[in-house]
N, C-alpha and C positions, 0 to 999 in steps of 0.2 A: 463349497459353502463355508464361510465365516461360523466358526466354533462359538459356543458361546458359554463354557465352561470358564470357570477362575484363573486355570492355567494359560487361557488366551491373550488375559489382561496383562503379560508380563511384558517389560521390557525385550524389544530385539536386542539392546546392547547391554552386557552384564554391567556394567558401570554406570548404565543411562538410569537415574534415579527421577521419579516421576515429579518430585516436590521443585523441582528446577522449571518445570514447563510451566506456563501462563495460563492461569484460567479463572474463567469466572463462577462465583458463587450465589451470586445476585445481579438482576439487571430490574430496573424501575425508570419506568418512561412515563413522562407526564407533560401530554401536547405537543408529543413529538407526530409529525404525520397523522397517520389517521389512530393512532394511538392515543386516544385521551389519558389513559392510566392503563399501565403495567407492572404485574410485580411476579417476577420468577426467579421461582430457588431451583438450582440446580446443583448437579454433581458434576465431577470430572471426566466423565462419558462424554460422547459426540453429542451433540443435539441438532434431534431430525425434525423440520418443522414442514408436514405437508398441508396442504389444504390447494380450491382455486385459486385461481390468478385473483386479486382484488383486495384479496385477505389482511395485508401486510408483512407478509413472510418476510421481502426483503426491507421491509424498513425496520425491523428489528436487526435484520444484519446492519444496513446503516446504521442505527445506532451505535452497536458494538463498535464501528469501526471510526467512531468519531471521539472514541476513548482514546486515539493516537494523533499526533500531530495533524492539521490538514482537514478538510471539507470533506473529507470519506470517502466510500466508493463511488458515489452519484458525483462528489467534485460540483454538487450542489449549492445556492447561497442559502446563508445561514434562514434568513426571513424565510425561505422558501419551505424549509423544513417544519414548521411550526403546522399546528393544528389548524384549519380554515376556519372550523368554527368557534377556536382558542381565540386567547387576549393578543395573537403575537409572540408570544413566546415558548422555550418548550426547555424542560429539563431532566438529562438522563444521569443517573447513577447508577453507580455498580460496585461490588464486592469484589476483590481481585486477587487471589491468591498467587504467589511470587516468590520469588526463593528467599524474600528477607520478611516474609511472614503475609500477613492478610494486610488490603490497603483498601480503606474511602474514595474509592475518584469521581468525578461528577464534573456535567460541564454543561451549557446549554447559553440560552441568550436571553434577556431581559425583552420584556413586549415595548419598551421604549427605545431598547438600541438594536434592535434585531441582527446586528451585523460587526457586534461587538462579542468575541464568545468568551465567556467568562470560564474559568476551570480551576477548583477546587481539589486538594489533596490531602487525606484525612482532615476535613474540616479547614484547612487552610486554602488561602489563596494564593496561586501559583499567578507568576506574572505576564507568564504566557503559555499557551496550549504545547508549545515544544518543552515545554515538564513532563506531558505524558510520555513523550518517545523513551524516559529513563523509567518506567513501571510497565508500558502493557505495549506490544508487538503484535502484531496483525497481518495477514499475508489473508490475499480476498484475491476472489476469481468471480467474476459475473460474465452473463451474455455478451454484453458491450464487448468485453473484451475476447470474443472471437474474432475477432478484427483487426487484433493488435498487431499482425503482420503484416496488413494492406492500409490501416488507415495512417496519418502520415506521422512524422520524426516523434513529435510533439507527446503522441500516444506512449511512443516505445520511451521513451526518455520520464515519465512518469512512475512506468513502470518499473524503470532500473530504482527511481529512485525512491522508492515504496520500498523494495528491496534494500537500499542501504538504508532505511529511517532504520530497519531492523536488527544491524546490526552497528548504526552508531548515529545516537538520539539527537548530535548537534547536525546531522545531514538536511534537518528540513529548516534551518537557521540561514547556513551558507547560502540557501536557493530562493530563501524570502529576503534577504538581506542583495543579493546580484541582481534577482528580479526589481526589487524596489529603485535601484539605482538607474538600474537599465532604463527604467518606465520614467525617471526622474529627469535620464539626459536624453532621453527619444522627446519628450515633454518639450525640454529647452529646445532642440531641433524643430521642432514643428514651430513654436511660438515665433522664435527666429525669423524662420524662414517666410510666417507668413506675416510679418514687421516687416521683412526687408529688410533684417541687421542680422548680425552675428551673434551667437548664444557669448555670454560671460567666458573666458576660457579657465579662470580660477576656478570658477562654480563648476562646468565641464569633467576639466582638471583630475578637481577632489572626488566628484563620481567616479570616471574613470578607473581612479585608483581602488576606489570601494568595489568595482564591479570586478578590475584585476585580483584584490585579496580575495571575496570572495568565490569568482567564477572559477581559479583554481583548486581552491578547497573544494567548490563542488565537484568537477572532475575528477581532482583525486580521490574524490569517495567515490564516485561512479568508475574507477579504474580497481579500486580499490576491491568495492564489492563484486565487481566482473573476475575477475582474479578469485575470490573467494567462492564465490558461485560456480567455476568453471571446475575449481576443484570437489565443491558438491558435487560435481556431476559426474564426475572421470570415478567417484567412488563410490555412484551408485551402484545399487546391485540392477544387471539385467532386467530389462522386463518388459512388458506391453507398450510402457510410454518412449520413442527412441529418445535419442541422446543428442541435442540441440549441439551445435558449433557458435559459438559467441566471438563477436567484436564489438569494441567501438570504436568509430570512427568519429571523428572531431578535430578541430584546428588546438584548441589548448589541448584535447586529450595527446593528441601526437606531440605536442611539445614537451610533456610531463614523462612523454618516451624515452627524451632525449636529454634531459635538464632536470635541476632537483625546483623543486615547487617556487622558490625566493625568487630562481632565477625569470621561472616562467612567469611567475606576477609582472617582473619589469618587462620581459618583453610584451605581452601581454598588453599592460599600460601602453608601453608605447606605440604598440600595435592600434591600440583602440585612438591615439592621436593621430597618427597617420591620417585612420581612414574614416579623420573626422567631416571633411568636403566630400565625402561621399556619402556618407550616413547621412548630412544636413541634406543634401539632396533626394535620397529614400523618407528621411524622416523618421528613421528607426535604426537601431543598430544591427546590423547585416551578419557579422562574426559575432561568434564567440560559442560559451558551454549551451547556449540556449536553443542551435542551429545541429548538435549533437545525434547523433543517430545510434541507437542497438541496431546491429545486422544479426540474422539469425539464421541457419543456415539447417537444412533438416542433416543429421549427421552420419546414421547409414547409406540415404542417398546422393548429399553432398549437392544439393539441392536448394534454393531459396526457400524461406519459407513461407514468402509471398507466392509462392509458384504452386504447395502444396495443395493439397486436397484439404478441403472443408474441415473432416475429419483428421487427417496428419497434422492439420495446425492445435487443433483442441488438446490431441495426446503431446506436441510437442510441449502447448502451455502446461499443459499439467505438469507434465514430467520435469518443467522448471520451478514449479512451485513446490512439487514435492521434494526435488533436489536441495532446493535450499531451503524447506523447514528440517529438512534432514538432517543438512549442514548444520543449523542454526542448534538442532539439539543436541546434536552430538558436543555442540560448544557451550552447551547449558543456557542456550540463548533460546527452550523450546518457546516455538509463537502460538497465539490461537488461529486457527482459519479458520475464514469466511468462504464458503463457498455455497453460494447459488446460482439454484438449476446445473449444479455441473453432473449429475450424474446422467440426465434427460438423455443425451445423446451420445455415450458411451456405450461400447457394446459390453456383453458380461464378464467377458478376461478383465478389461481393462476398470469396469468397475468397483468389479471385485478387488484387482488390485490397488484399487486407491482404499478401498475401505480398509484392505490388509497394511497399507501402510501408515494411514491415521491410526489403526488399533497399536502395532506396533511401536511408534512413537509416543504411545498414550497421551497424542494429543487433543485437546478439546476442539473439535471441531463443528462448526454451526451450519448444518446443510439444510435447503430449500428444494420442494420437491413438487409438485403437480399429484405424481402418483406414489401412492405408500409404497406401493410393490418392487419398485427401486431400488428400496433400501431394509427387504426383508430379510435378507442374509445377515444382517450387523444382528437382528438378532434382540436381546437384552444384553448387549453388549453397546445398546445406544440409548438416548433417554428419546422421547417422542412426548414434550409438550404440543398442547392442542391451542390456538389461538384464534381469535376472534377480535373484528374490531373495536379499539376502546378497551380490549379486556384480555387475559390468556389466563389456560389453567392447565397447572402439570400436569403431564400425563406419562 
């Protein structure tokens, strides 16, 4: 059983100081989901939020997680979020305490542009939502993503890159900026082809090369953080969750193997001329970082992790998530988690050890729960606001 004495709340690492971790001190939601209005104060504790399914337990984690670059856990549109029987619009703020003091952030959309997100930083206005990646870090685990072994590239490759937003804030820049390009010259392809002329090859060209500078940037941050993550893991300590085996595999990632990044841009470029009569033919671009795959491999059995059991897949995700908020504190980079329903289907070693490793990191963690009894070992070692729709009240 989880202690719940003073001496519990201490650091595992004598040097790890708590004022480094990310957390929040206020959250205020107004026509977000089925949240008309919310206004909760909290502490640097975990926060345990149970109630039934309907409640909006997880759309307050969405919220929180729309404090970071990106469409949040749901990967929702923005309109969609908004209150049904609001004007359209919906706006969340929050109190952020951070190693360079407390910060204002807030972000939401107007009931006129629903699909324009607007984000605010102590009362200023930031020019785009990738301003948050440099104040508040986020690492989430939901249902959906028991799946992230079986469903396809797309899945895993999100989730690497969720992963590096956290440890380097211009990762979610290089991957709107390659996407945009890519969608720009798959665009000219299609118009093309159904003209019965040839796309511009200047206009081509110039994408091309935007797609080359940034598709390797993105890779390299996806090589990048697999590298960093791999080493979170090799220095965890033992325990209930095993020990995941990482690759990625990719056409630019293996060239970044082999060449320094300038070089893999040109070949890269010239790769995507190439195999420009075949893409006009598909009508999409067939290569590159967007076609990229995480392989995961269960690491005492040496096993797929598409092959695993139900349950081997849930402790491997955990045991990655825990790996690298581990990582991340130990580098003064602590993140807040998000984690709903994940304790539901864990058995008690293993839950307990996740609880023992949030307290020990003392980091703020936001859990979802069906049953209170779950999470009765944390103890008063966690906070347990009460919530209701339209409304919530400390508890």
């Amino acid at each position: 059983m989880i202690q719940t004495d003073q001496s519990r709340i201490k650091p595992a690492v004598k040097a790890h100081d708590v004022s480094i971790n990310i957390r929040l001190s206020r959250l205020q939601l107004t026509g977000f989901r089925n949240h008309a209005e919310l206004d909760l104060h909290i502490d640097h504790r975990p926060v345990v939020i149970c109630g039934p399914n309907g409640m909006g337990k997880t759309n307050v984690l969405e919220a929180i997680s729309l404090l970071t670059p990106g469409r949040g856990l749901r990967q929702a549109r923005y309109g969609d979020m908004a209150a049904q029987n609001g004007d359209g619009g919906f706006s969340i703020h929050a109190k952020i305490t951070t190693a360079q003091g407390d910060m204002g952030v807030g972000t939401g959309v107007m009931a006129d542009a629903p699909e324009r997100r607007v984000v605010r930083i102590d009362g200023t206005s930031a020019s785009s939502a990738s301003a948050l990646g440099r104040i508040m870090r986020a690492l989430w685990l939901t249902p959906d993503m028991d799946r992230l072994f079986v469903d396809p590239a797309s899945t895993r490759r999100r989730f690497l890159d969720r992963l590096a937003l956290a440890l380097d804030p211009d990762h979610a820049d290089h991957g709107a900026i390659y996407e945009r390009a890519m969608r720009q010259r798959n665009k000219l392809m299609r118009e093309a082809k159904a003209n019965g002329t040839q796309p511009d090859p200047a206009w081509v060209e110039g994408l091309e090369r935007q797609m080359a500078e940034s598709g390797v940037a993105l890779s390299a941050g996806r090589r990048a953080t697999l590298t960093r993550l791999q080493g979170y893991i090799a220095a965890s300590p033992d325990g209930p969750f095993p020990r995941p085996q990482l690759a990625l595999a990719g056409l630019v990632e293996s060239w970044l193997e082999q060449a320094p990044a300038l070089e893999v841009e040109d070949r890269f470029s010239t790769h995507l001329a190439r195999g420009r009569a075949r893409d006009f033919e598909a009508g999409r671009c067939l290569e590159g970082p967007h076609t990229a795959d995480l392989a995961v491999r269960h690491g005492p059995k040496d096993q797929a992790a598409a092959l695993c059991s139900t349950g081997e897949q849930k402790a491997l995700l955990i045991g990655m998530i825990l790996a690298h908020a581990r990582g991340l504190t130990a580098d003064g980079l602590g993140p807040v988690l998000l984690l709903d329903e994940v304790a539901a289907h864990l058995d008690q070693i293993r839950r307990a050890a996740l609880f023992e490793t949030i307290l020990d990191l003392r980091l703020q963690a936001w859990m979802t729960g069906t049953d209170a009894v779950l999470f009765e070992h944390l103890g008063d070692c966690a906070q347990y606001p009460s919530i209701k729709p339209a409304m919530v009240t400390n508890g």
